[in-house]
C-alpha positions in Angstrom: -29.9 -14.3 8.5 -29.5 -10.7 9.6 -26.0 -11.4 10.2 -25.1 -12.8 6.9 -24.8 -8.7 5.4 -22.1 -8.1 8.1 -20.0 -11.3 7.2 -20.1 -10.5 3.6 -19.2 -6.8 3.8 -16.1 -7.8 6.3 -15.0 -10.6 3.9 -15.1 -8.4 1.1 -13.0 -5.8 3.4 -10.7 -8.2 4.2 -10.2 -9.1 0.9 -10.3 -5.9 -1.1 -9.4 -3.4 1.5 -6.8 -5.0 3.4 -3.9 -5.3 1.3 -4.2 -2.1 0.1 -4.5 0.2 3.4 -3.0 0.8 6.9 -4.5 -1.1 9.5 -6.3 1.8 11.2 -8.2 2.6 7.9 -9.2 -1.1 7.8 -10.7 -1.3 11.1 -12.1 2.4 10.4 -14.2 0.2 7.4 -15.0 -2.5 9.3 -16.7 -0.4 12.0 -18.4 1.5 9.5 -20.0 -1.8 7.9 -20.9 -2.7 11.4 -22.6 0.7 11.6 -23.9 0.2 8.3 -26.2 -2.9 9.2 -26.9 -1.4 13.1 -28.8 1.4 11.0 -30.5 -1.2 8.3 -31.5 -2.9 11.3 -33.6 -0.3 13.0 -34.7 1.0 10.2 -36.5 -1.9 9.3 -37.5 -2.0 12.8 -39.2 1.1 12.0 -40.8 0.5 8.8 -42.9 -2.7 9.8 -45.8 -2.8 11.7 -46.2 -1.2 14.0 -45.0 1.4 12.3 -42.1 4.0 13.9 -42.0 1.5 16.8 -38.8 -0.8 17.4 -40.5 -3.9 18.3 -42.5 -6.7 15.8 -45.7 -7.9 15.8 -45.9 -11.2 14.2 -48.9 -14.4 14.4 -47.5 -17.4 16.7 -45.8 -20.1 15.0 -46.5 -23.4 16.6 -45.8 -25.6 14.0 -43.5 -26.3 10.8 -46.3 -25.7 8.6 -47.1 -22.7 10.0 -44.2 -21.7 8.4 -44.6 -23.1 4.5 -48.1 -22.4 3.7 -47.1 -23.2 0.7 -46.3 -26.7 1.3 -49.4 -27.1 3.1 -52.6 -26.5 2.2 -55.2 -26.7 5.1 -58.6 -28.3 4.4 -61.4 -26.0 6.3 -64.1 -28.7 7.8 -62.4 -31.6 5.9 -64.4 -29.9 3.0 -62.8 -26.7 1.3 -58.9 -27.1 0.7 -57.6 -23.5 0.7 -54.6 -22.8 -1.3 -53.0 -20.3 -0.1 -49.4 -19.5 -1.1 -49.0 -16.1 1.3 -46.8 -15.1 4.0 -48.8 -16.6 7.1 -46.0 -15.6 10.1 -45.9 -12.1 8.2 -43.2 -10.5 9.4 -40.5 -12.9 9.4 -39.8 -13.8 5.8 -41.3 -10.1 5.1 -38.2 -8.5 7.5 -35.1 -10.2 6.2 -36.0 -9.2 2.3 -36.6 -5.1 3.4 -33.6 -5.8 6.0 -31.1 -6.9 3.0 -32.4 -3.6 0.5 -32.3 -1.5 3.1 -28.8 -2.9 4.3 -27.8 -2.7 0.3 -29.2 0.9 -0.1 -27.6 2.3 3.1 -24.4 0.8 2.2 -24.4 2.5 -1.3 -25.4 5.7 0.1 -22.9 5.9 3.4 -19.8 3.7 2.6 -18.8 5.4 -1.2 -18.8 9.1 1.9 -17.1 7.4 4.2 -14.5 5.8 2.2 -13.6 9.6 0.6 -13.7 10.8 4.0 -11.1 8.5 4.7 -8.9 9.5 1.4 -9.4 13.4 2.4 -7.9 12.8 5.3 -5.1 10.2 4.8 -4.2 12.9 1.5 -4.3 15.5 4.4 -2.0 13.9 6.9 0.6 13.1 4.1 0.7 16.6 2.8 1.4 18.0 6.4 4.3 14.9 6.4 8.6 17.1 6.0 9.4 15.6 3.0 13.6 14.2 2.6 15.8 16.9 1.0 17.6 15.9 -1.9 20.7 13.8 0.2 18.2 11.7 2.2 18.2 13.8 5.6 15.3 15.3 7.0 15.4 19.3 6.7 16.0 21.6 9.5 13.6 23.4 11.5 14.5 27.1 11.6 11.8 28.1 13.9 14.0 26.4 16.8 17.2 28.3 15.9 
């Protein structure tokens, strides 16, 4: 699940950005998604119990229905069915839902920089680039005269 974000984003890149741009500004994107779901991932890390650590801490899971409460209601004492509809191996469904905003906020704050970072300098290199004189040949350098 954590890896469907990064899949998407390089389909989409692949897609979109591909056609479009040199291959070195392609793979530049490509990292940057890659980068993009590295920081979504420790950052959610961070935000979930216990709290500005990087590791989990979660209930065991033994069974299936440990993991569909929902699905399965346990009877206490064969006497009192509880209903209970709640996240019992909290942080495993809890983790993947903040992982995927934080993924979709981190992307709309970093990749809309790093794509004009990217146009800045691809405009730079170009306007540093001799342009053809009017017949076709490249100017002359008088600084080697």
């Amino acid at each position: 699940m954590a890896l469907l974000p990064i899949v998407f984003h390089w389909i989409a890149i692949g897609a979109c950005v591909a056609k479009r741009m040199s291959s070195v500004r392609v793979i530049f994107f490509y990292v940057c998604s890659l980068i993009e779901c590295c920081i979504a991932v420790i950052i959610t890390l961070l935000v979930l119990e216990p709290f500005g650590s990087l590791s989990l801490r979660s209930c065991p899971v033994s069974q299936l229905s440990d993991w569909y409460t929902l699905l399965h209601n346990p009877s206490i004492n064969y006497q009192y069915t509880l209903h209970c509809a709640q996240e019992a191996v909290y942080p495993l469904y809890s983790a993947v839902c903040i992982y995927y905003a934080i993924a979709l906020l981190v992307m709309i704050i970093v990749r809309p920089i790093i794509a004009k970072i990217i146009a800045l300098v691809a405009r730079g290199v170009h306007r540093f680039r001799r342009k053809p004189s009017a017949n076709g040949k490249q100017p002359r350098d008088e600084s080697t005269d």
